[in-house]
VOFIFI-958642 format. One line per field, with one value per atom (N, C-alpha, C): chain; x, y, z. Coordinates in pm, 1 decimal. Layout:
REM residues N
unit: c(A;...)
x: c(X;...)
y: c(Y;...)
z: c(Z;...)
***
This chain:
REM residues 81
unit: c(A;A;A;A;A;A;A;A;A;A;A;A;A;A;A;A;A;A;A;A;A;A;A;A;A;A;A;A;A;A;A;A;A;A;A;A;A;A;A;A;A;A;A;A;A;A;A;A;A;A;A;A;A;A;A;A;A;A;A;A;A;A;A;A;A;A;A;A;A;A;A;A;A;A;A;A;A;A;A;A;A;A;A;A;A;A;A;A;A;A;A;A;A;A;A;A;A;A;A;A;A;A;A;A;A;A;A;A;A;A;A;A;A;A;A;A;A;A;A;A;A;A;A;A;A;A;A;A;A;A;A;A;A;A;A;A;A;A;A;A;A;A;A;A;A;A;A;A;A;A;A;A;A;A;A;A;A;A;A;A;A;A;A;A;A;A;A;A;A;A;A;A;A;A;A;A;A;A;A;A;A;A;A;A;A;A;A;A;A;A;A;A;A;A;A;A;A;A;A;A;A;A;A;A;A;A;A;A;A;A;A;A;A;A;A;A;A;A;A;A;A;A;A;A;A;A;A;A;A;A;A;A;A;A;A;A;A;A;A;A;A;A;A)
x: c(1744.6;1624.1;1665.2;1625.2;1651.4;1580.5;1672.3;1570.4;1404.7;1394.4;1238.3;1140.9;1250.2;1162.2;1136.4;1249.8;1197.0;1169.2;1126.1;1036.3;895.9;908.0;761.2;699.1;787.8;747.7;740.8;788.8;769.1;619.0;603.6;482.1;350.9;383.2;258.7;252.3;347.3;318.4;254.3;107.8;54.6;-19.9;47.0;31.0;-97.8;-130.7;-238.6;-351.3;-477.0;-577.4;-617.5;-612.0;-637.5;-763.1;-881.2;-1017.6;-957.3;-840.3;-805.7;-710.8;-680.9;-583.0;-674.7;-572.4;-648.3;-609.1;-685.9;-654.2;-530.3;-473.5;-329.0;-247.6;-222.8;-160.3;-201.0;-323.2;-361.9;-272.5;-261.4;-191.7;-44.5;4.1;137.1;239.8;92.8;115.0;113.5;21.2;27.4;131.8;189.2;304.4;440.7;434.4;550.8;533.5;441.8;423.5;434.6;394.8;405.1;568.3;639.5;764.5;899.4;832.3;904.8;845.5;747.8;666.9;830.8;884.4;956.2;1044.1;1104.8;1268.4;1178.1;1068.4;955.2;970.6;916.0;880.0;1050.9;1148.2;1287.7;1364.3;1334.1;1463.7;1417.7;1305.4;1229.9;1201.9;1196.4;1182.2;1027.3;1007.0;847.4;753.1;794.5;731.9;718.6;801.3;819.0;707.8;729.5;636.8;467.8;461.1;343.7;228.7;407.3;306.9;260.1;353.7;351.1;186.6;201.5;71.6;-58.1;-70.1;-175.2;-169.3;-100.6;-129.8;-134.6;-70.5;-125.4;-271.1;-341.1;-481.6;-574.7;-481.4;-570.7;-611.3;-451.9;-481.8;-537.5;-538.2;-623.3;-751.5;-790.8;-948.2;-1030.3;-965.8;-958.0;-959.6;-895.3;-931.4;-986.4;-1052.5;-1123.9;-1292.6;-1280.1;-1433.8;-1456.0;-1346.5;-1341.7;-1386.3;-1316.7;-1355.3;-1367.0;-1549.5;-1582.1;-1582.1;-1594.2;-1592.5;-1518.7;-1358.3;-1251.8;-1208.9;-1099.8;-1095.2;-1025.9;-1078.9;-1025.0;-992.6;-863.0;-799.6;-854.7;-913.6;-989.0;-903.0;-774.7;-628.6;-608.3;-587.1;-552.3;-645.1;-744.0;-862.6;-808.1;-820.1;-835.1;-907.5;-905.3;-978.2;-932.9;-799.4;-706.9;-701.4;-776.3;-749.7;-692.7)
y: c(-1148.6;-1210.9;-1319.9;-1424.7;-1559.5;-1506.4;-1593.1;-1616.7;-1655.9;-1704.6;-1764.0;-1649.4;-1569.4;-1478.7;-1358.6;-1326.6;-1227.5;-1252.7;-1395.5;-1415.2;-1425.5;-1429.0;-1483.5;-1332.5;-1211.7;-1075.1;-1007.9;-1065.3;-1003.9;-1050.8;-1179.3;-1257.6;-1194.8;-1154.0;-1050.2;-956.6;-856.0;-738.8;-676.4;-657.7;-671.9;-481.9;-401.4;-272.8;-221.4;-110.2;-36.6;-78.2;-81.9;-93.5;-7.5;44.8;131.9;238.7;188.1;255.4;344.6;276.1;385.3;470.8;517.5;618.0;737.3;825.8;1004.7;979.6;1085.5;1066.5;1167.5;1232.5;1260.8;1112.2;1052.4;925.3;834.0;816.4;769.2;771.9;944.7;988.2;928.0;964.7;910.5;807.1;743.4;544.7;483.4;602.9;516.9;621.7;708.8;766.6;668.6;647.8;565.6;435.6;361.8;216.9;280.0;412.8;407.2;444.1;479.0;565.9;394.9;302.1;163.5;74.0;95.8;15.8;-69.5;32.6;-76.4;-141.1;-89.9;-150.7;-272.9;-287.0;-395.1;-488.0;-454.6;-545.9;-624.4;-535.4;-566.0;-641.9;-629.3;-662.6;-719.2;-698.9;-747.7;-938.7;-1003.1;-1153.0;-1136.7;-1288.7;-1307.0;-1244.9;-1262.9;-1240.4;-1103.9;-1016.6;-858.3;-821.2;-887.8;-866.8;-859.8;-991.8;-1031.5;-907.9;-900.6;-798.4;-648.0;-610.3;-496.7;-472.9;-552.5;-577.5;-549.0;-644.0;-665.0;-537.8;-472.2;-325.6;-242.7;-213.3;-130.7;-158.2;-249.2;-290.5;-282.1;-282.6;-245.7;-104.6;-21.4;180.4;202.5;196.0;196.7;222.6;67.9;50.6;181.0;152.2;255.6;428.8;471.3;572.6;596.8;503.5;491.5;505.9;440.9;436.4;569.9;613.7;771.6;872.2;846.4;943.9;889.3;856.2;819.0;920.0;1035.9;1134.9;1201.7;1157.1;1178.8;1290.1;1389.9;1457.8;1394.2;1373.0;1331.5;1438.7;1458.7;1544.4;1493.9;1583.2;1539.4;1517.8;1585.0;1569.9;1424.5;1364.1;1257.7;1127.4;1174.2;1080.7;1009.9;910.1;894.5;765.0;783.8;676.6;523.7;577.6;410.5;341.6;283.5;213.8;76.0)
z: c(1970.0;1918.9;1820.4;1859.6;1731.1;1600.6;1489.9;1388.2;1382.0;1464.2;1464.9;1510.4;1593.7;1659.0;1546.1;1514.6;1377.7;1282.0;1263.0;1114.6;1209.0;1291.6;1402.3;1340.1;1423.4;1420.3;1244.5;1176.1;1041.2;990.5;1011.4;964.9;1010.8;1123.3;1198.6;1163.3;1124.4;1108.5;938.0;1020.0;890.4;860.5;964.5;942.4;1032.4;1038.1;1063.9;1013.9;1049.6;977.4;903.2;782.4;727.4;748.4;811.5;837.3;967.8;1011.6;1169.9;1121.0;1041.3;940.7;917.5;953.6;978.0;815.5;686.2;590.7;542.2;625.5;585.8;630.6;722.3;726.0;629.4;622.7;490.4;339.5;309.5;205.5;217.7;310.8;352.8;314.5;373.4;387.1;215.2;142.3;-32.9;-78.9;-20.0;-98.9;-41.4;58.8;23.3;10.3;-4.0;-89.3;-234.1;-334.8;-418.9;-490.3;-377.4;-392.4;-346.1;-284.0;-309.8;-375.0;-443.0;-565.9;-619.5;-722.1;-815.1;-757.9;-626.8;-577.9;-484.8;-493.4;-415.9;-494.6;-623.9;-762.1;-776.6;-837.5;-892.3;-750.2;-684.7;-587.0;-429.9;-380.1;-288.5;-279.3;-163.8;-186.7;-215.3;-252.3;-320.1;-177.3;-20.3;90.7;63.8;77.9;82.9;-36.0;-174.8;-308.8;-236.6;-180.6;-155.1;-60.3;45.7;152.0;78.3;-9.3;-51.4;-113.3;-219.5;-276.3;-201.3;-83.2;8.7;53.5;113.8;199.7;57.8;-40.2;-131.7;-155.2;-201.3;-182.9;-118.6;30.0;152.9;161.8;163.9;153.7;22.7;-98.2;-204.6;-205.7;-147.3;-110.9;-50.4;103.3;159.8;123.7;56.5;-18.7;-104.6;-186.3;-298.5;-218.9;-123.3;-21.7;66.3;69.6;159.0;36.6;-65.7;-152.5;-297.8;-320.3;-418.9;-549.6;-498.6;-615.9;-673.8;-624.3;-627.8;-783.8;-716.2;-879.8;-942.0;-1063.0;-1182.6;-1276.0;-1309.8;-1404.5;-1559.6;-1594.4;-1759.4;-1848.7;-1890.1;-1904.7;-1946.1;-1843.9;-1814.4;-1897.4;-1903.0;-1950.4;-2117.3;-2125.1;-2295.6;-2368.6;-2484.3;-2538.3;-2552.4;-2519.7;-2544.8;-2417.1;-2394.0;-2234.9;-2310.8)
***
């Protein structure tokens, strides 16, 4: 495969649609965007940065709209935002 051809095929590949994700694949898919978060951020080109972002945003959404009432650990809560 030439160069052209695998930047052709990287440029496209823009993942699953997230609404067609059983929500265990769902879970999946933001555990490991969240588990290459930093080696994305530190060491990834600005392209790789970019895509990361966009599909974290995309599965996010996505679960945030599946489950609006989501548990929130009270714990966790505080006054200092």
């Amino acid at each position: 495969m030439s160069d052209s051809e695998v930047g052709d095929r990287v440029g496209t590949e823009q993942g699953i649609d997230p609404s067609g994700l059983a929500d265990d694949d769902l879970l999946r898919e933001l555990g490991s965007l969240h588990r290459t978060r930093l080696a994305t951020l530190r060491h990834g080109p600005d392209a790789a940065l970019a895509n990361h972002l966009r599909r974290t945003a995309e599965l996010e959404t996505e679960y945030l709209a599946r489950h609006p009432g989501r548990e929130v650990d009270p714990h966790r809560l505080t006054q200092d935002f």
